[in-house]
Each structure stands twice: as C-alpha cells, then as structure tokens.
DOKEBA-730101 format. One record per atom (N, C-alpha, C, O): residue in three letters; chain; atom name; x, y, z. Coordinates in pm, whole numbers, plus 50000, padded with zeros to 5 digits. Layout:
N
(ALA A CA (X Y Z))
...
This chain:
93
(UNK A N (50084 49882 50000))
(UNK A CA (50000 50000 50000))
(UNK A C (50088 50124 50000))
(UNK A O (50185 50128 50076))
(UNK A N (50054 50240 49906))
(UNK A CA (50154 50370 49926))
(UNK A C (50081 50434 50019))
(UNK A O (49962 50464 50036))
(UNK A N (50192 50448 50082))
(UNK A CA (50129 50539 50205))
(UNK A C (50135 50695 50233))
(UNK A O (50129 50753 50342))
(UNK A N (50152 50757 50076))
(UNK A CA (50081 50826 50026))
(UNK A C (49993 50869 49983))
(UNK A O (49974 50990 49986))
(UNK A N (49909 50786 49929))
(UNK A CA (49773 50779 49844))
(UNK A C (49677 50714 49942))
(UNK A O (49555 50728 49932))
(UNK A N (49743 50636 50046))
(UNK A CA (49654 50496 50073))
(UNK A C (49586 50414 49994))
(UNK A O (49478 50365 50028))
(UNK A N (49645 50393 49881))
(UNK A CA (49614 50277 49760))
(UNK A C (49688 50150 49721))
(UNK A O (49805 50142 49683))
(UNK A N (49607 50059 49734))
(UNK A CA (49741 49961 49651))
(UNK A C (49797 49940 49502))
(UNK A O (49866 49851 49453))
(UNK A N (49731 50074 49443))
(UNK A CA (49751 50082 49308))
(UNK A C (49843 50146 49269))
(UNK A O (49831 50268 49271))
(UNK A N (49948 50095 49229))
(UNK A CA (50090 50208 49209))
(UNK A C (50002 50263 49100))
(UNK A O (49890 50241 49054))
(UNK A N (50116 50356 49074))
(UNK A CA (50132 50524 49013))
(UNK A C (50260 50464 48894))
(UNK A O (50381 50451 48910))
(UNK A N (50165 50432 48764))
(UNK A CA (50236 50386 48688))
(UNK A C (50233 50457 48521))
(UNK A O (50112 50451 48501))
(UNK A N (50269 50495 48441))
(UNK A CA (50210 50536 48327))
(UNK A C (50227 50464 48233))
(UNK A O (50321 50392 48266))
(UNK A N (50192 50436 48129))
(UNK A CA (50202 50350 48017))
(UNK A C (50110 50235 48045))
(UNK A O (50129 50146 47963))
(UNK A N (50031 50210 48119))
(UNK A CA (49914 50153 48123))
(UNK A C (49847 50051 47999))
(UNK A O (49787 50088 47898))
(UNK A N (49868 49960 48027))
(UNK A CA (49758 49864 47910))
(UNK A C (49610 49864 47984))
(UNK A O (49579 49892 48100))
(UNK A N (49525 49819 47862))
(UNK A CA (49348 49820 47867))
(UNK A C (49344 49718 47981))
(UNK A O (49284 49762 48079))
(UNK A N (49381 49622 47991))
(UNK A CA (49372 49484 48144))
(UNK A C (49397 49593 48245))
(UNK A O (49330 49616 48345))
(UNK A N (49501 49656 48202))
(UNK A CA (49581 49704 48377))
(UNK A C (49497 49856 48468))
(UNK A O (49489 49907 48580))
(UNK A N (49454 49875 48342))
(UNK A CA (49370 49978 48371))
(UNK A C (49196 49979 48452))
(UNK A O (49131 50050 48529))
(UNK A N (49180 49847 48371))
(UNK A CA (49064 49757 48450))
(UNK A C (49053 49693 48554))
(UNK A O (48945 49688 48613))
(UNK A N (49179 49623 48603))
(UNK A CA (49241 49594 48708))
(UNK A C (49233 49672 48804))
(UNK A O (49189 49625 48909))
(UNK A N (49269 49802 48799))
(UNK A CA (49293 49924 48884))
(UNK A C (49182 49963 48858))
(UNK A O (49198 50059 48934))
(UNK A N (49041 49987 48804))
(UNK A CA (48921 50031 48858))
(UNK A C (48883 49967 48934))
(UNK A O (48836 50014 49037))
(UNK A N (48892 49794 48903))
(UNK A CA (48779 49687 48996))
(UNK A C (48892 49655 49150))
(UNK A O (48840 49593 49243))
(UNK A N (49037 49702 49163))
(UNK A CA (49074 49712 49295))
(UNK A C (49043 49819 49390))
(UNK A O (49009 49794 49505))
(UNK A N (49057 49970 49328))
(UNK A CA (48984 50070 49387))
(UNK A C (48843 49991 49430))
(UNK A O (48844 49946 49544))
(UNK A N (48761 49975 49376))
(UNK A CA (48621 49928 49438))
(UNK A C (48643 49847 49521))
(UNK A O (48582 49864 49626))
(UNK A N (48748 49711 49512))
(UNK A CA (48759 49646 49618))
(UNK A C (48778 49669 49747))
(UNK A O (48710 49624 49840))
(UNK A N (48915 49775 49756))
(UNK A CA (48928 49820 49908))
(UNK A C (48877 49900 49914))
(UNK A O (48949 49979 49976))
(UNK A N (48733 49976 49874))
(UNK A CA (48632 50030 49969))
(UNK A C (48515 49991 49933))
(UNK A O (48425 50073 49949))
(UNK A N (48491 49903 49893))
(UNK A CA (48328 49769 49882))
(UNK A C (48210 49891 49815))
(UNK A O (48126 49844 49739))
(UNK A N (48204 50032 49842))
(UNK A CA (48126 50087 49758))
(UNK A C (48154 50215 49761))
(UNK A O (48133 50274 49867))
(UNK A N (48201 50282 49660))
(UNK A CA (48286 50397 49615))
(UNK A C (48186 50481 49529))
(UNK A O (48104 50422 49460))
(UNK A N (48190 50606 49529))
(UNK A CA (48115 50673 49442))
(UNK A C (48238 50688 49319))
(UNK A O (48354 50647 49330))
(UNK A N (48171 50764 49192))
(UNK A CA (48228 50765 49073))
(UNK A C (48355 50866 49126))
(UNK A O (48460 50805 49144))
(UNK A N (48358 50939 49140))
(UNK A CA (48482 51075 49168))
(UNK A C (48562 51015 49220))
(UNK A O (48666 51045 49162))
(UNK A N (48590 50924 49319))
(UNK A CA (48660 50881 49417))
(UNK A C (48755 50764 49341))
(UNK A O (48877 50753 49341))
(UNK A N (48639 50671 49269))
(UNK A CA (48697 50559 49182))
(UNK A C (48765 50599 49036))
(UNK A O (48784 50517 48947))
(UNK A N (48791 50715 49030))
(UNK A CA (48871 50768 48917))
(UNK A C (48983 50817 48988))
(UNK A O (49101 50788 48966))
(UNK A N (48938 50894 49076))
(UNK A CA (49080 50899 49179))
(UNK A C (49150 50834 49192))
(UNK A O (49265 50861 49156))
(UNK A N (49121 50713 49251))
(UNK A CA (49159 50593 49313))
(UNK A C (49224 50488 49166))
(UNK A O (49254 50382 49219))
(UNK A N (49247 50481 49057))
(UNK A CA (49296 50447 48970))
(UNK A C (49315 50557 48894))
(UNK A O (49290 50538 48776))
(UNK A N (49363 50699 48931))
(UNK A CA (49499 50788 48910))
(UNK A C (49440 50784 48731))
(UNK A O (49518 50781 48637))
(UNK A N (49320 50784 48721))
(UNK A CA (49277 50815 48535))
(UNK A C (49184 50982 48525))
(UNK A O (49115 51045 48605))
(UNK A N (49215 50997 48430))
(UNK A CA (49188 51135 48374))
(UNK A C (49017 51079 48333))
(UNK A O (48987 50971 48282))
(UNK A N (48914 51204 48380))
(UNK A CA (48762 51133 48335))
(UNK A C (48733 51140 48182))
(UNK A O (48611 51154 48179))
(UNK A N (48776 51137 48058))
(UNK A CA (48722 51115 47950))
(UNK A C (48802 50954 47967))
(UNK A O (48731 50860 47933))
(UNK A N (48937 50921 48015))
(UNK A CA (48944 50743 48054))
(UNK A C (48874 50717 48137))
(UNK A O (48802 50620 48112))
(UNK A N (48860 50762 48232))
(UNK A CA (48726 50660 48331))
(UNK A C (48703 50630 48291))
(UNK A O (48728 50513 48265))
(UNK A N (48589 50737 48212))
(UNK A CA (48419 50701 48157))
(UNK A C (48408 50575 48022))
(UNK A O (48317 50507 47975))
(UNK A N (48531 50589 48001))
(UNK A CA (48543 50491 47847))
(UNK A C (48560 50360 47934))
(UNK A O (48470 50279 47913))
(UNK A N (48636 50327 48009))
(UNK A CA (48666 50222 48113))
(UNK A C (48520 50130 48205))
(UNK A O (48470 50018 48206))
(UNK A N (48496 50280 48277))
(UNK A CA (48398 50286 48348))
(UNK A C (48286 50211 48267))
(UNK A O (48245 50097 48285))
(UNK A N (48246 50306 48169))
(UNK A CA (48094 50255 48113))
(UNK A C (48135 50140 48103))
(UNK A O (48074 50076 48189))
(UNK A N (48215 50062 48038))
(UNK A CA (48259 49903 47976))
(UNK A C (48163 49827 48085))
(UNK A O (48051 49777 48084))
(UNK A N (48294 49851 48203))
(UNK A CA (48241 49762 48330))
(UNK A C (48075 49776 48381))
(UNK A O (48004 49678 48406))
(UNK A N (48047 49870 48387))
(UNK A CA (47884 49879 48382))
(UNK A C (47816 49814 48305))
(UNK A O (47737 49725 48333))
(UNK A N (47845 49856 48201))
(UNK A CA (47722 49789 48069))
(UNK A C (47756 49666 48044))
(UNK A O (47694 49633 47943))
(UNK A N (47846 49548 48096))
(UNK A CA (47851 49411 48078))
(UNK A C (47865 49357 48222))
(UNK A O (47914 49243 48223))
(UNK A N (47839 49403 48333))
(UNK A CA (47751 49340 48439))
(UNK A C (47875 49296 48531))
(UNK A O (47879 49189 48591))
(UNK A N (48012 49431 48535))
(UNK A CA (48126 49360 48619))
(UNK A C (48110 49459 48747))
(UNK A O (48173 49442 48852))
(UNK A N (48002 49585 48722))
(UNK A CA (47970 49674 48830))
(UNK A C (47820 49691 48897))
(UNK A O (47730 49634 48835))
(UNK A N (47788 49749 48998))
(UNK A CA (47670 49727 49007))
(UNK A C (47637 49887 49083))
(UNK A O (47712 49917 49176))
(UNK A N (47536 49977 49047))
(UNK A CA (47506 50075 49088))
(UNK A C (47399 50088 49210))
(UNK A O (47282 50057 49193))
(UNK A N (47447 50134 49333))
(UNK A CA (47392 50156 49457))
(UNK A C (47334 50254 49506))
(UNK A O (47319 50232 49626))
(UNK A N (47275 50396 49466))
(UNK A CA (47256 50469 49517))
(UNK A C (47320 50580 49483))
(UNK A O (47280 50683 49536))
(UNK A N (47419 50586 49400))
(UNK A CA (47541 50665 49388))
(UNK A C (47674 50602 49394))
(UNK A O (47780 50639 49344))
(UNK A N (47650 50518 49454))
(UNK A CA (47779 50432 49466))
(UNK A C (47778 50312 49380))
(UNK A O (47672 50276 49327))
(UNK A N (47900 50241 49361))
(UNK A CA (47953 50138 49298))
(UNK A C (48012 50009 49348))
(UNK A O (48112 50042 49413))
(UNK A N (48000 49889 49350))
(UNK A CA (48056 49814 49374))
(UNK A C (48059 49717 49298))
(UNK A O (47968 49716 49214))
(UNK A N (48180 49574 49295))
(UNK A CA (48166 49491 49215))
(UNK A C (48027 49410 49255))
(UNK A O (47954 49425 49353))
(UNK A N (48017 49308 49129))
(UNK A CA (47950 49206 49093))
(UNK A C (48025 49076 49117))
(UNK A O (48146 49068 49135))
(UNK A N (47913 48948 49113))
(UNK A CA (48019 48848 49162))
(UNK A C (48136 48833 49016))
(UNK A O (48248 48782 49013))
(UNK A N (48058 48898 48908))
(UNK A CA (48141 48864 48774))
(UNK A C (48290 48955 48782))
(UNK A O (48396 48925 48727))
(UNK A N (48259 49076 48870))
(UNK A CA (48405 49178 48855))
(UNK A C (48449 49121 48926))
(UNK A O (48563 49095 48888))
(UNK A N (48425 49069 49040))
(UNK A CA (48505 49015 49130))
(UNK A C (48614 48897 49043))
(UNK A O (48736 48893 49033))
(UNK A N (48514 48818 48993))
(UNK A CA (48624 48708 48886))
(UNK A C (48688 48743 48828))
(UNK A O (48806 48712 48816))
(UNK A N (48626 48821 48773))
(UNK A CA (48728 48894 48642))
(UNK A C (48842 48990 48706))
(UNK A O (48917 49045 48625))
(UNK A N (48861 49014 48836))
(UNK A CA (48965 49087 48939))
(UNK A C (49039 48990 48914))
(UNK A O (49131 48999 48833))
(UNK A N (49004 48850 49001))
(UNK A CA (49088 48708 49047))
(UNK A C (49144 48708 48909))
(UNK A O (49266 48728 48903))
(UNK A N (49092 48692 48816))
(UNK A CA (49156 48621 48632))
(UNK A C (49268 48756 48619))
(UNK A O (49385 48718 48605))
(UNK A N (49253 48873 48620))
(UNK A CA (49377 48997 48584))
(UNK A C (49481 48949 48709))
(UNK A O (49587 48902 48667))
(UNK A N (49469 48952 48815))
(UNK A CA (49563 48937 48905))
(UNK A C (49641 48792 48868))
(UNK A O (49763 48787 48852))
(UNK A N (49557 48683 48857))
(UNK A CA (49645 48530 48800))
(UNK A C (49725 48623 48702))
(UNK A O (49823 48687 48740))
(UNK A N (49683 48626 48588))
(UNK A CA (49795 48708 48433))
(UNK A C (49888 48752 48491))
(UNK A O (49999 48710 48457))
(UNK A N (49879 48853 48604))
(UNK A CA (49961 48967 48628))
(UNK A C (50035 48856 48717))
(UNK A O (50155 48860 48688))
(UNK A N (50016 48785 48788))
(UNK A CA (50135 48671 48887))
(UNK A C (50201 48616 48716))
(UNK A O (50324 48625 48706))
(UNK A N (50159 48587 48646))
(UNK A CA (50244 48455 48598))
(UNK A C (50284 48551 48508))
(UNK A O (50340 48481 48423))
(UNK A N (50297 48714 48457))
(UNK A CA (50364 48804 48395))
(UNK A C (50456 48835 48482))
(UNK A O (50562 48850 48421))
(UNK A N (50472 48856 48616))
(UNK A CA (50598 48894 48696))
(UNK A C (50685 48766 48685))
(UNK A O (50804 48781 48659))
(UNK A N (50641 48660 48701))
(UNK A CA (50738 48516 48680))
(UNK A C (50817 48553 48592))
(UNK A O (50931 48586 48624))
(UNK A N (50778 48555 48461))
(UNK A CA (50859 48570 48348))
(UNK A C (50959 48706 48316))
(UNK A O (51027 48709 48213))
C-alpha cells in the first residue's frame, strides 16, 4: 500500500486496457462501495478514461450501481481474480 495515496495501486504510466481495469475493479475492492469521483481517483485516470473504462464495466455486468455508489459484481470480482492470475504469471517471466 503507498502510504501516500493509501492505495494499493501504484502510480504507473504506460498503462495497458487489462491494467487499467484491474485498477478500477481494485479501487472498488478496498472500499466495497465507492462513488464515481473517488473511483477515478483511486485508479489515478483522467475522466474522459474513466468514463470509456467505466461505462465498459457497467454495461457488461462487472459493476453494480447503489445509490450513487459502485461496487463489484460476483462477475468483477472474477474477472479481478483472472487479471491478478495474468499479472502473477507476467511477473514470473
């Protein structure tokens, strides 16, 4: 965790489309229901990327809307577990 930000999402640039998805659906993780402002924060993206990001995960059922707030689905949640496996067996190599 930086204990700067209080995130476990480093501060990285050059970003691929997985890694970027990755880092929306972990922001949501360590705070179970996040409003939109916060979860763009929290994965360090500029809002015309959110929203391109963002909508994805909405409109195919990996987010779920609360009130204002956001949290995963049991599907983002998987689809968290499946980016994080990639990302273990990409540091191996």
């Amino acid at each position: 965790m930086d204990k700067n930000t209080g995130s476990s999402i480093p501060l990285k640039k050059g970003r691929g489309r997985w890694e970027i998805i990755r880092d929306i659906l972990i922001a949501i993780q360590e705070d179970r229901k996040v409003k939109k402002t916060r979860l763009m924060q929290k994965a360090y993206l500029d809002w015309r990327t959110f929203n391109r990001y963002f909508e994805y995960l909405l409109n195919d059922g990996f987010l779920c809307n609360d009130e204002e707030c956001f949290e995963l689905t049991n599907r983002g949640s998987e689809l968290l577990n499946k980016l994080k496996d990639v990302e273990d067996v990409l540091d191996q190599t």
